[in-house]
C-alpha positions as CSV (number, residue, x, y, z in Angstrom):
1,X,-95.9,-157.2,-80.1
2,X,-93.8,-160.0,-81.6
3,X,-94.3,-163.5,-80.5
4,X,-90.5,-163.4,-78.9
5,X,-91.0,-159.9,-77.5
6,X,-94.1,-161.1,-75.4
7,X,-91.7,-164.5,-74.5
8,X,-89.6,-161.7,-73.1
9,X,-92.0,-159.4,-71.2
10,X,-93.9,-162.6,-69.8
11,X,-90.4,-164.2,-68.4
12,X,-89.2,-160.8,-67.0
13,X,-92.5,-160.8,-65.5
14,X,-92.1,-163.9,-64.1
15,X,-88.6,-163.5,-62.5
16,X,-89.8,-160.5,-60.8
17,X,-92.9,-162.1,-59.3
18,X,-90.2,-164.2,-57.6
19,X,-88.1,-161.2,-56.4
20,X,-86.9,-161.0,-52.8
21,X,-89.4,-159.6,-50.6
22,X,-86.1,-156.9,-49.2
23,X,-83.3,-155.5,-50.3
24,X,-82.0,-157.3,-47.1
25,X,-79.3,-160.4,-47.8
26,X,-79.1,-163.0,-45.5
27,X,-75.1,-163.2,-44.1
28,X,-74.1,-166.7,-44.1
29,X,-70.8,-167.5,-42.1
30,X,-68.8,-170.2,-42.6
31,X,-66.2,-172.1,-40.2
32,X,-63.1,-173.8,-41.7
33,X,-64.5,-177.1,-43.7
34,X,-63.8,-179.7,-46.1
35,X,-65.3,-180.7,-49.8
36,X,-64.1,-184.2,-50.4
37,X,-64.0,-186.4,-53.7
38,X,-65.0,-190.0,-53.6
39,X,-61.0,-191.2,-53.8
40,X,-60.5,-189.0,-50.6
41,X,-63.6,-190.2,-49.2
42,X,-62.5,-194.0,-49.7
43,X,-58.8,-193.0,-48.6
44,X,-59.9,-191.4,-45.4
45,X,-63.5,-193.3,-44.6
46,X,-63.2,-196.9,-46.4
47,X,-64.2,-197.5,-49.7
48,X,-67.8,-197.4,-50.4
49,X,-68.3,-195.2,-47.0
50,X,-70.8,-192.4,-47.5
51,X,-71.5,-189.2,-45.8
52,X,-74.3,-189.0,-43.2
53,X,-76.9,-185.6,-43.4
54,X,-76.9,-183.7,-40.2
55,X,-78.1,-180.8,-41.8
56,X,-79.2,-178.8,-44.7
57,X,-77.4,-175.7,-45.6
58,X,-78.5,-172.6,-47.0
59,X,-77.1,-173.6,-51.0
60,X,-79.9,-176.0,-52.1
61,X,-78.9,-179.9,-52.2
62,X,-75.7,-178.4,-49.7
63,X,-75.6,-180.3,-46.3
64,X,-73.0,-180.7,-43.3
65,X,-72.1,-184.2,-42.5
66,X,-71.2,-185.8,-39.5
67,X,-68.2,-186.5,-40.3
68,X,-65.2,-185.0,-39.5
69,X,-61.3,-184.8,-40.2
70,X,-58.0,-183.6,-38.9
71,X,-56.0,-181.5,-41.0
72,X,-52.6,-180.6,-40.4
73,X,-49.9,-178.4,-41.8
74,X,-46.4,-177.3,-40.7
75,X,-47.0,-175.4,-37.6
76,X,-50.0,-176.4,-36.2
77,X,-53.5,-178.9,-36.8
78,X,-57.7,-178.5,-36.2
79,X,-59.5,-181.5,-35.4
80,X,-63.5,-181.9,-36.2
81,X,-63.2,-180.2,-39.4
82,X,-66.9,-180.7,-40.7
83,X,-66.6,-182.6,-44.0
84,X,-69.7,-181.2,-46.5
85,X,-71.7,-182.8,-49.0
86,X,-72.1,-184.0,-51.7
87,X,-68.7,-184.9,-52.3
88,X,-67.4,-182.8,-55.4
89,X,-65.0,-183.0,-58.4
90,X,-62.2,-181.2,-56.5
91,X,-60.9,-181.8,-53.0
92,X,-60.9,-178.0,-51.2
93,X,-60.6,-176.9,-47.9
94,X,-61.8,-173.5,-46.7
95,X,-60.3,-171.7,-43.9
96,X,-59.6,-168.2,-42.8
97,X,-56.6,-166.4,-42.6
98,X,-56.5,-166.8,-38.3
99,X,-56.7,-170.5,-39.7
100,X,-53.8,-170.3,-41.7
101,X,-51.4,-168.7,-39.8
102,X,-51.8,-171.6,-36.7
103,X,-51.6,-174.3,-39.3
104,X,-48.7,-172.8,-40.9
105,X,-50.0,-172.5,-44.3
106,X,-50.2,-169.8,-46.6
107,X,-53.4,-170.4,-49.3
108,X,-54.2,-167.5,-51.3
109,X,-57.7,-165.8,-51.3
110,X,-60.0,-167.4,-54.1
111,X,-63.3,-168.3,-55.6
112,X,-64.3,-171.9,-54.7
113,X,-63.0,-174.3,-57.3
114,X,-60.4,-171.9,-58.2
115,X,-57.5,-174.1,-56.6
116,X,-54.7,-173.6,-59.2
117,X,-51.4,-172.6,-57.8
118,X,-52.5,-173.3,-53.9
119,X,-51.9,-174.3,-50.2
120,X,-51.4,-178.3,-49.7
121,X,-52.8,-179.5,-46.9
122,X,-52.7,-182.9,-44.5
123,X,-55.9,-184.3,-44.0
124,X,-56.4,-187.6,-41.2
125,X,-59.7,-189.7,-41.5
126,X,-60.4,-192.6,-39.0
127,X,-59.4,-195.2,-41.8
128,X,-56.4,-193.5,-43.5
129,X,-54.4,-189.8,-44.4
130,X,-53.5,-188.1,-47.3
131,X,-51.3,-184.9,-48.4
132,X,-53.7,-182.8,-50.7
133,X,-52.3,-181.0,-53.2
134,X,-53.8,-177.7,-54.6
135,X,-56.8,-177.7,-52.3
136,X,-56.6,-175.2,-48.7
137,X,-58.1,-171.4,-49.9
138,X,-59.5,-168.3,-47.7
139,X,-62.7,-168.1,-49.7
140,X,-63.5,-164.8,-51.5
141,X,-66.2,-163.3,-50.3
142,X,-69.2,-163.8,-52.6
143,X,-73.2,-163.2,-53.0
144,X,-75.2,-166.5,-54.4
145,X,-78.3,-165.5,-56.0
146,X,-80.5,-166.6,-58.8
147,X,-81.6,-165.2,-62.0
148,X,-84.3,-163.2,-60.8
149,X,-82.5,-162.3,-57.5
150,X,-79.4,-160.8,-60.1
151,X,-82.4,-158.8,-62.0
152,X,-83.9,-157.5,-58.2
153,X,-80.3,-156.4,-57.0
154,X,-79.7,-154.9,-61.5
155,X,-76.3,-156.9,-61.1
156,X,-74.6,-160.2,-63.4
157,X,-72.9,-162.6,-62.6
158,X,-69.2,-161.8,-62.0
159,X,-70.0,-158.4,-61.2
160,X,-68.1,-157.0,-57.8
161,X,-70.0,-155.0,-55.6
162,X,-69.5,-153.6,-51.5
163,X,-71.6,-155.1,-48.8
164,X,-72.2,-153.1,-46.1
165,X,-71.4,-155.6,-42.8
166,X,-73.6,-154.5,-39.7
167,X,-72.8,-155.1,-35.9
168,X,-71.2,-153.3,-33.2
169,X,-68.1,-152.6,-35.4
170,X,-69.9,-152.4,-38.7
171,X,-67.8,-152.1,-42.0
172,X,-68.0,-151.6,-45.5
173,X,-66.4,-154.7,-47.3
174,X,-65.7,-153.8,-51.2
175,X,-64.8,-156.3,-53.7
176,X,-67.7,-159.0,-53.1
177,X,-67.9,-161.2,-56.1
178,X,-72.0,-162.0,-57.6
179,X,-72.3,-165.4,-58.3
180,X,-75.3,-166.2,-60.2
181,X,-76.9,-170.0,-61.0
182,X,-80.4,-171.0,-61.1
183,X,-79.7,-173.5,-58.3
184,X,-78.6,-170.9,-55.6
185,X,-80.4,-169.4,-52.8
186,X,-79.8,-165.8,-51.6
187,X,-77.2,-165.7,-49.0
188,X,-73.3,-163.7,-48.2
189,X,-70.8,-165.8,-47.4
190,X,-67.9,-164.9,-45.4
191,X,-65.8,-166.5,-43.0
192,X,-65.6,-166.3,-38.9
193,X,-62.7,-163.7,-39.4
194,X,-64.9,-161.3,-41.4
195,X,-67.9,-162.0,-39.2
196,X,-66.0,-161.7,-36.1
197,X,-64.1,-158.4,-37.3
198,X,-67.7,-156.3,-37.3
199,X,-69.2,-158.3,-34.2
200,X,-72.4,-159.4,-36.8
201,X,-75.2,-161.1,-35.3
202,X,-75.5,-164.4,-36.7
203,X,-79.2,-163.6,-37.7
204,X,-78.0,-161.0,-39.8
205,X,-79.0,-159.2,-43.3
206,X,-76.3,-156.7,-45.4
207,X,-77.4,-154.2,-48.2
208,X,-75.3,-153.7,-51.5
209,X,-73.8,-150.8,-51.7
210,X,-74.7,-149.0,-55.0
């Protein structure tokens, strides 16, 4: 054996030592929110105002502040919109389509940080507003895993797969995107729609369909 093939056996080795311990994913749900950039942040908190931690989420170094906003579109507005951290690159608002239709919006269903050619959006903050451009989408349902959780589950990143969503009206969704990075933990994201539309139980696990 070469010196690059046992490289290669001992790492395979190693990512599957780290494996899940089930072919059970944990179903994460997620409530209409708000990803902020330090201009918006100064535009709607006061410049130099940072986010307070009230808790850690399930994507390492993620957290939900507790701070809020007010966002408002044409028809209708949702106060106590949890703003999370850290603040990004990209201001983007998340909500589902039940969302959308009070506010009077129409965003189109995406990956995060895919905002080209989207909903704008008003968003109020104790010390100012502002009229975001580009930034309101109904998140794509997606699977975060690692490396060695990708190699567990024999998918790649990008890959779509179906998700079997249990509860008292179970369903199959299709069309779940993989997204794979070294810094993600193992969790299904969808939003209170989806979650609602099978009546899951918010300690809930769903299998990929093969």
């Amino acid at each position: 054996m070469t010196d690059k093939q046992e490289f290669t056996v001992k790492k395979i080795l190693s990512m599957l030592e780290d494996q899940p311990t089930g072919t059970g994913i944990p179903l994460g749900v997620s409530n209409r929110h708000i990803h902020l950039t330090e201009e918006s942040m100064e535009i709607l908190f006061g410049k130099g105002y940072e986010l307070t931690k009230a808790k850690d989420l399930g994507q390492p170094g993620q957290f939900a502040a507790k701070e809020t906003v007010c966002i408002a579109g044409k028809k209708g507005s949702f106060s106590s919109v949890r703003v999370l951290g850290p603040v990004r690159k990209q201001n983007q608002v998340e909500i589902s389509r039940t969302d959308a239709f009070l506010l009077g919006v129409n965003p189109p269903v995406r990956l995060s940080g895919d905002l080209s050619g989207t909903a704008d959006i008003c968003v109020i903050g104790p010390k100012g507003m502002m009229v975001m451009k580009e930034s309101v989408i109904v998140a794509k349902p997606h699977i975060h895993m690692s490396s060695a959780d990708a190699l567990f589950y024999h998918v790649n990143d990008g890959d779509t797969v179906s998700v079997e969503i249990p509860g008292e009206r179970s369903y199959t969704m299709y069309g779940v995107v993989i997204r794979v990075t070294e810094q993600s933990a193992l969790e299904f994201h969808i939003d209170t729609d989806e979650a609602n539309a099978a009546g899951a139980p918010s300690d809930a696990t769903v299998q990929i369909i093969k």
